[in-house]
N, C-alpha and C positions, 0 to 999 in steps of 0.2 A: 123717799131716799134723801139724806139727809148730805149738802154738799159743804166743804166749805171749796172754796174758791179765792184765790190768794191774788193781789195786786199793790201795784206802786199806788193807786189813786186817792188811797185813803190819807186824811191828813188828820192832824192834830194840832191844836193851838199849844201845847206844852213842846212841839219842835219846830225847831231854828238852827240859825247858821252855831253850830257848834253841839249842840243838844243831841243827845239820844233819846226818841222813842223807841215802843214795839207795838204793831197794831196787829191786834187778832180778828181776822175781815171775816163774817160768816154770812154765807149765802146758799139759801134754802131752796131749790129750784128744781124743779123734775116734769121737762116738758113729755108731750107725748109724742111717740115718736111711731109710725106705722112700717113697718120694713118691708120692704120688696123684693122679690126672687131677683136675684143678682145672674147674671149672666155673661159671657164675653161676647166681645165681637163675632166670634165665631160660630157663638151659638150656644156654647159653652155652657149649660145651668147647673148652677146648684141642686143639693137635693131639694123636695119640696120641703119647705118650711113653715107651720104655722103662723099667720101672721098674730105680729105680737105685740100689747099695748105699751110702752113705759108709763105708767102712772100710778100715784103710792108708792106705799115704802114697803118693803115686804123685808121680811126680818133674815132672812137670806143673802142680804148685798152686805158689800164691806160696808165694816164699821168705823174704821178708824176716816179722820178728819183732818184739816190741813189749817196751818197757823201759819202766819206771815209774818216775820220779826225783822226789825228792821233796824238799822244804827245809821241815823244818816250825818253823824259826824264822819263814818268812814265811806257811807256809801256803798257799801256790802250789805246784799239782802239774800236770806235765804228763805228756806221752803222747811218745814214741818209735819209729820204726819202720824198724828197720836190717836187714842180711842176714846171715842165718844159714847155714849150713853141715849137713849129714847130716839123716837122716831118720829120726827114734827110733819106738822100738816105739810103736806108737801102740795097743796094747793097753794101755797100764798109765798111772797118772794118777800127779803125781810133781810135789811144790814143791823150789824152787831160791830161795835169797834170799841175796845179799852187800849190801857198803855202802862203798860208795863216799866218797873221802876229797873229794871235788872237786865239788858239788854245786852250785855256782853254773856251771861249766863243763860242767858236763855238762847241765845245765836250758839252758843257751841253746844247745845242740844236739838238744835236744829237736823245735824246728821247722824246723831247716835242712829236712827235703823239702819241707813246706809253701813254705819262702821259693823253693828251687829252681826254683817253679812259675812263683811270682809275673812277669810279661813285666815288661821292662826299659821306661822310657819315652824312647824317641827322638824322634827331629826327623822322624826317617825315615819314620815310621809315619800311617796313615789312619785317620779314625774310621771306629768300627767294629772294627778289629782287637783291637781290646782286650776285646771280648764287646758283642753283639746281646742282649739278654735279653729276652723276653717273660712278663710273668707272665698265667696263666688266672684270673680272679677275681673276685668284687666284684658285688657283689647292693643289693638295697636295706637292705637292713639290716645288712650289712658291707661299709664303703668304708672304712676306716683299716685294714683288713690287705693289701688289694692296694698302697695306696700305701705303708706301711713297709716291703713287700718290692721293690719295682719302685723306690725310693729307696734302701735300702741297696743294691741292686746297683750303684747309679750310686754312691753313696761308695763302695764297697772298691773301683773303678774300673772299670766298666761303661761301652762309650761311649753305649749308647744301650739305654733301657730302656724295654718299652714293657706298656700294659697292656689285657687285653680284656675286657669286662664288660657288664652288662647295662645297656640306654639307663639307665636311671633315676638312675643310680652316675657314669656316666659327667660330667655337669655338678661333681656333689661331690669325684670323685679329681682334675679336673682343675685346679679349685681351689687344691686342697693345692700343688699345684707346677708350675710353667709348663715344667718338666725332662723331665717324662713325656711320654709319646706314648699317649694313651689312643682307644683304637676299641671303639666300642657296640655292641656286634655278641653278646654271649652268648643275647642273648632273641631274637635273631632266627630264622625258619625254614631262613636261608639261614647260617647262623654258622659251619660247617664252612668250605664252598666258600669265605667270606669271611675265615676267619682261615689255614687252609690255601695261603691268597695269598700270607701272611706268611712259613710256614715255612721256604721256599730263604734267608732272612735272619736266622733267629734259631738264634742259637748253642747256648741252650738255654730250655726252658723251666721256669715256676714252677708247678704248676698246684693251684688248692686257697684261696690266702688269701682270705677271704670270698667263698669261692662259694655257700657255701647247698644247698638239695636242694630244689631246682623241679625234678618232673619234666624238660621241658621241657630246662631246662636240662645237666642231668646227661647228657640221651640225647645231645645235644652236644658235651659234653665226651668221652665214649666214641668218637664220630668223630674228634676232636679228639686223643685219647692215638693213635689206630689207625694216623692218617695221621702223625702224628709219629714213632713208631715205623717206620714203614717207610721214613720219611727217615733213622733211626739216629743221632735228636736227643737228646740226654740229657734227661733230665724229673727232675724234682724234684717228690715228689708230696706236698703234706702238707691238713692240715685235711678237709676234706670232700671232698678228693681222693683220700683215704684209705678214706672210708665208701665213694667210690664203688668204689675196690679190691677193699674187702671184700666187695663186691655180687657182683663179676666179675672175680676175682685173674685170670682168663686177660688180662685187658687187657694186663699189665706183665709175662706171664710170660715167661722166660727173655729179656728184655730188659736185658740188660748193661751200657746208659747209663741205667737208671733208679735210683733214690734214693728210697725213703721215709723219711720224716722226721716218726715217731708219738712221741705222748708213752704213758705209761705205758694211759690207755683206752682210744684207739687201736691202741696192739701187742695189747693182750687183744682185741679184736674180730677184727684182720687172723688174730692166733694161732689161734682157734678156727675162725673161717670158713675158713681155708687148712687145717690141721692137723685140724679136728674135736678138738682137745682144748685146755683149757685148759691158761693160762701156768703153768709149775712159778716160784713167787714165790719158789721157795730156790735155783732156779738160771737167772737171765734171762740170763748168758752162754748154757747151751745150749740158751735159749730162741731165743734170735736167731739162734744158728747155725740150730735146725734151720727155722726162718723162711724165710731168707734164700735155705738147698738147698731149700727146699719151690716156692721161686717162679724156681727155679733161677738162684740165685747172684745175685739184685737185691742191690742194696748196702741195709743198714735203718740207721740210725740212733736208736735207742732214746734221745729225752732225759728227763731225770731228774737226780738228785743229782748222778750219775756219767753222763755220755753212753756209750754203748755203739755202735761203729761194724762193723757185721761185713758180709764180703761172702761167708758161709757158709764160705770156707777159713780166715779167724782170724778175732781182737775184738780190736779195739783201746778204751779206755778212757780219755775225755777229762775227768781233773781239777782241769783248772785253775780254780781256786775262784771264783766271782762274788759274790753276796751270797745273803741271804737274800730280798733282793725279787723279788715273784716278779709282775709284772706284763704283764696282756695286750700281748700283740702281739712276743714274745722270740722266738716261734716264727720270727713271719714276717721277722724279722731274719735269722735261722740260714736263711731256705730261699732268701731273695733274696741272700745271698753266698754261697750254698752254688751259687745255680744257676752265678753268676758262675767263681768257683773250681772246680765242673766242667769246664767249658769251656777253661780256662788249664791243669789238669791233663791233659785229654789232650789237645790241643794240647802241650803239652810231652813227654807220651810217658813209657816206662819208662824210659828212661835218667834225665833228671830226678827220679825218683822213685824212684831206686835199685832198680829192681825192684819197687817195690808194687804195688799196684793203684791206681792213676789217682784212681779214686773213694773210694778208703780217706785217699788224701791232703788230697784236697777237702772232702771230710765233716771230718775231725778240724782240719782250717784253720778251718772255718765254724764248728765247736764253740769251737772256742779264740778265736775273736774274738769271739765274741757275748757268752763270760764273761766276759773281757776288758773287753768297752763295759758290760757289766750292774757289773764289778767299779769299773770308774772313775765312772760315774755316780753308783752309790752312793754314793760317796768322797765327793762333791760334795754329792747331794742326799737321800740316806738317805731314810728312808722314803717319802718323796716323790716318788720315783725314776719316772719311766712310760719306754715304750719311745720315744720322740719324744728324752729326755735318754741314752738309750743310742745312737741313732743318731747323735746327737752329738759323741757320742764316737768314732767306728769312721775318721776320720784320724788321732786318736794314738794308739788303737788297735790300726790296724795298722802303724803305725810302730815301733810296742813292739813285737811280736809280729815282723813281719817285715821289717823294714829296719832294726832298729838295727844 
């Protein structure tokens, strides 16, 4: 399996304070990786599974590759993901770096499959075709993370976004914005059969921003991933969506429209609980790969300095710079236009996506706008900056990003 693998660390003697390069990193690397029956706390197992080796390349795995282009006069880095040709020894580990004379042309093709995805707006069309979104979330003690992700889904252009939570949440998310479509149904006994009403209608789900860990509610939400999954809804799992993961990794396993979306405490939990060993910190690329095969092939999203997007056959790496601010609620920005952009990526298919994988394209879209609205907000209000002025931002945005 043939990887590229993108990073800041590559340097060039042709760049300096003013200069433009573009380094193309390629990294050839395919450990093995042995998988083990996953199971919960409670006992919980998966079906049995063959175990299974990763090693070699088998003509089967994506093809397309990832380039790293960089302008470090502006400090804006993005991420790439074209098709590649042959199938290298995937024994042996091996860097590649050239530099590119065209750096500004080659960075605004950086996002063409992301833009490729994006649906065109007609006359012609019904609300609704442009993404259903549901987010799972929202507690008494978090109601501002279910609504800035169930609101960025409707800016990056969502037609209808709706949210499900617990009564108590429900009067305060509704508040925030008369846009939403919010049902109080997470505390109820009957919350499955009542949000499962839902599912023939929603394109995808968000599930995680301010949910909390009420018993109660958690055992709900595990109805709730089961019966989505058997509809083959994409799910976008982050926050405490994620501890529930770690509880019961069989909920999302070998589930092909799922997306985790951890930050750096989160992936050491999901690592250990999935893996039984901890994260190697000198190497989170083959950290997430072998994550990703462990849960058979979910797509993870590792954010951080550098976002890390892998769907166990490669990484791609999203650095397009933002700021240094690092303020609550960025997450639930990335997971409500991420659920959105799932939905638009495969509904668009591989063709559109040059061969990727669907969900590699959606993730590194969702990465790239969210530094994006964090990078212009700043511009504006520096330190001062919260996620309310990055939402703000996400129509010009993604108009910079994908429509210019």
């Amino acid at each position: 399996m043939g990887l590229w693998v993108l990073g800041s660390h590559v340097r060039s003697p042709t760049w300096g304070a003013g200069a433009a390069g573009v380094a193309l990193v390629r990294r050839v690397w395919c450990p093995s990786v042995r998988e083990r029956p996953l199971q919960g706390k409670d006992g919980h197992q998966a079906p049995p599974r063959s175990s299974r080796r990763f090693s070699g390349c088998q003509s089967s795995c994506w093809s397309p590759r990832l380039q790293l282009f960089r302008a470090s006069c502006s400090g804006r880095v993005h991420a790439k993901s074209v098709c590649g040709t042959g199938h290298p020894d995937t024994r042996n580990m091996f860097w590649q770096s050239t530099v590119s004379p065209h750096p500004a042309k080659e960075m605004d093709s950086t996002l063409q499959l992301v833009r490729n995805i994006v649906p065109t707006l007609a006359a012609g069309k019904h609300k609704g075709q442009a993404g259903r979104i549901g987010v799972v979330g929202g507690s008494q003690e978090y109601t501002g993370a279910p609504y800035f992700a169930a609101i960025s889904a409707l800016k990056v252009g969502a037609d209808l976004s709706h949210v499900f939570c617990v009564r108590e949440a429900a009067p305060v998310i509704k508040s925030y914005s008369p846009e939403l479509i919010v049902h109080p149904v997470l505390d109820s006994p009957d919350a499955v059969p009542e949000l499962e009403k839902w599912l023939p209608r929603m394109h995808a789900l968000v599930v995680g921003p301010g949910l909390g860990r009420d018993g109660l509610v958690l055992d709900s939400i595990r109805g709730i991933l089961e019966a989505a999954r058997s509809r083959d809804i994409p799910l976008v799992i982050d926050a405490d969506g994620l501890w529930l993961v770690a509880q019961w990794p069989a909920l999302i396993l070998g589930h092909q429209k799922a997306i985790l979306t951890p930050n750096h405490v989160e992936f050491s939990r999901l690592h250990e609980a999935v893996l039984s060993d901890p994260v190697d910190r000198t190497d989170p690329r083959g950290s997430i790969l072998k994550l990703s095969r462990a849960l058979g092939n979910v797509t993870v999203v590792l954010k951080g300095e550098h976002d890390l997007i892998s769907d166990g056959q490669q990484v791609l790496e999203c650095n397009l710079s933002g700021s240094g601010r690092r303020c609550g609620g960025q997450g639930d920005l990335l997971s409500g236009s991420l659920g959105v952009m799932a939905h638009w990526a495969l509904l668009a298919g591989l063709e559109k996506t040059n061969g990727s994988h669907p969900l590699l394209v959606a993730a590194l879209g969702a990465c790239s706008l969210t530094r994006q609205c964090n990078h212009q907000a700043f511009s504006k209000h520096g330190r001062s900056t919260t996620t309310s002025d990055m939402i703000a931002e996400i129509g010009a945005a993604f108009r910079e990003l994908f429509e210019a």
